[in-house]
N, C-alpha and C positions, 0 to 999 in steps of 0.2 A: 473342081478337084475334091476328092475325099477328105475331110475334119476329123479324126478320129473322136476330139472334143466338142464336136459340134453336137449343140441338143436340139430337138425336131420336136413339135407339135405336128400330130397330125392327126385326118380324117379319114374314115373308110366307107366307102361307099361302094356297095356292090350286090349286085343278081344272081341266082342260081334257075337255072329252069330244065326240066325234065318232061321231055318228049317221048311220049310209050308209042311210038310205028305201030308195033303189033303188039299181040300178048308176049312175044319174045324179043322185039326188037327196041331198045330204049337209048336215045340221047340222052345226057346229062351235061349242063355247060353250065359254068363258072364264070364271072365276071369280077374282078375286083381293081378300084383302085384308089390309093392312098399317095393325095398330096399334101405336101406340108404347107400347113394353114398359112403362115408367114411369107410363104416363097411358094406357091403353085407351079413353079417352074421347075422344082425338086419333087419327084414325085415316083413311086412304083406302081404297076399295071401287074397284073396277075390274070394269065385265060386257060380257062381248064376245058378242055373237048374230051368227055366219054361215049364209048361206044360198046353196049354189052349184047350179047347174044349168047343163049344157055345154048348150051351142044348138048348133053343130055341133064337129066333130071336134077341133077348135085354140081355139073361142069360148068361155066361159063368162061365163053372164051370175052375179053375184052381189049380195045384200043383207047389209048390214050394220048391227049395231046397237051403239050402244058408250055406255055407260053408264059417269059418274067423278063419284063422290062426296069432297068431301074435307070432313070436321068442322070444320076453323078453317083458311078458304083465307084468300087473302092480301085486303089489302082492296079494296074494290069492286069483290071477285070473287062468284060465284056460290057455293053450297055443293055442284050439280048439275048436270052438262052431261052432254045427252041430243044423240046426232048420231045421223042413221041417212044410208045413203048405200047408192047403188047402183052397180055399176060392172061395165063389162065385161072379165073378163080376154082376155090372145090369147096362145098356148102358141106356143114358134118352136122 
């Protein structure tokens, strides 16, 4: 159950890595996750998945996936939230 008074130490441990496909085609993925030193059984997860492709010179279109886990969220909250989203950048 959630503590509102509960205090947490914790650790973050996590990866980024970036995959260039082509000169236009690029992965970027996100790793991250932060257990409480005391209690590793409490802990959040964080996964980032990008995906960019320039449509013309200034445009890129991109997808996005974002993944956040948390062991003991607050209450009648989720333990899982999954968003994926798309979006157009514009370079000035």
């Amino acid at each position: 159950p959630y503590l509102p008074d509960h205090d947490i130490v914790s650790a973050r441990v996590g990866e980024n890595l970036v995959w260039k496909i082509t000169d236009k085609f690029v992965v970027t993925e996100r790793l991250q996750f932060t257990p409480n030193v005391e209690d590793v059984g409490e802990f959040r997860a964080r996964f980032e998945l990008s995906i960019s492709y320039p449509l013309l010179k200034r445009v890129t279109l991109n997808l996005n996936l974002f993944d956040e886990y948390e062991s003991r969220p607050a209450t009648f909250v989720e333990n899982n939230q999954l968003q994926v989203q798309s979006t157009v950048g514009i370079s000035f």
